[in-house]
Structure formats: C-alpha cells, structure tokens
C-alpha positions in Angstrom: 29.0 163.3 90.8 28.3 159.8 90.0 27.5 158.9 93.4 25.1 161.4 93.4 23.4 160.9 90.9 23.3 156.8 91.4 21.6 158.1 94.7 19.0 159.7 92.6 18.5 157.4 90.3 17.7 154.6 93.0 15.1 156.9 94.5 13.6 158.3 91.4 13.7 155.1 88.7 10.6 153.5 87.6 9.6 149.8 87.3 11.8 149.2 84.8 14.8 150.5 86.4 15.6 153.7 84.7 15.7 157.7 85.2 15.7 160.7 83.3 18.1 163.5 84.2 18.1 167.1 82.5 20.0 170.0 83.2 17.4 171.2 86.4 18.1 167.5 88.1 21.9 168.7 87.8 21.1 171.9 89.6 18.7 170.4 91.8 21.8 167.8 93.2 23.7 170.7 93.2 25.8 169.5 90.0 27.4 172.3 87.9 28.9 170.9 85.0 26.8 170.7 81.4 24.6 167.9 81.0 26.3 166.5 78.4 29.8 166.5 80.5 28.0 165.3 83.1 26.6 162.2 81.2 30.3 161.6 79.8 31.9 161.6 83.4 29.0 158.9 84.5 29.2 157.1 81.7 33.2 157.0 81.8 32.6 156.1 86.0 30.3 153.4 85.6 32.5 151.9 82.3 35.4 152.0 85.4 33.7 150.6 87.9 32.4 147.8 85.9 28.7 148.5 86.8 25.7 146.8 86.2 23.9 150.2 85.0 24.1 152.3 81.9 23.9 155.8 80.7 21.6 156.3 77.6 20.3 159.0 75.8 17.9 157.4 73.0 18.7 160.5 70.4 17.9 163.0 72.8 20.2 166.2 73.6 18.3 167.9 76.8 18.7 164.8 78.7 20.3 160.9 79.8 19.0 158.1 81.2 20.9 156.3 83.8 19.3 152.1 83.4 19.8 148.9 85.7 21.0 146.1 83.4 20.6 143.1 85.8 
C-alpha cells in the first residue's frame, strides 16, 4: 500500500512536494482499507523506513497529505 501510494504521490505532487489523498484516490489505486487506516499504515511505513517524506493531515478527516521533507 505504501508503495503505491509513494507511486502516486511522485506523479501527482505539486511544486512544493505534497499530495492530497481521499477515500476515491484509495479506490482509484485499488486500496481498500479506510482512509484513516490507510494514513496510519503509511505513516507507520515511512516512520520504519526512515524516509524523507511525511504523512499530514492539517485538521482534516476526509483526507492526508503525503509531503517531501528534503
């Protein structure tokens, strides 16, 4: 799941390095788990893997942001 949605995020972020995901970008990458699990098992994978990116959410519920912070 976090691959996937890394793959995603590299295609989809903006100038600033970051990319929205709601519940139809889960569907749409063929992701079936809530979107809050979802962010929780990225988060979790990237906290793991020591990575360079972030998950964030910025108070909102319907969706997380997946950031570059080099």
């Amino acid at each position: 799941m976090t691959d996937t949605i890394l793959e995603d995020w590299a295609k989809r972020k903006d100038a600033e390095g970051v990319a929205w995901f709601d519940a139809r970008d889960l569907a749409r990458l063929g992701i079936p788990e809530r979107l809050m699990t979802a962010m929780q098992n990225v988060q979790h994978t990237l906290r793991l893997r020591r990575s360079d990116k972030v998950v964030e959410t910025q108070g909102q519920l319907d969706r997380f942001s997946v950031c570059g912070t080099e």
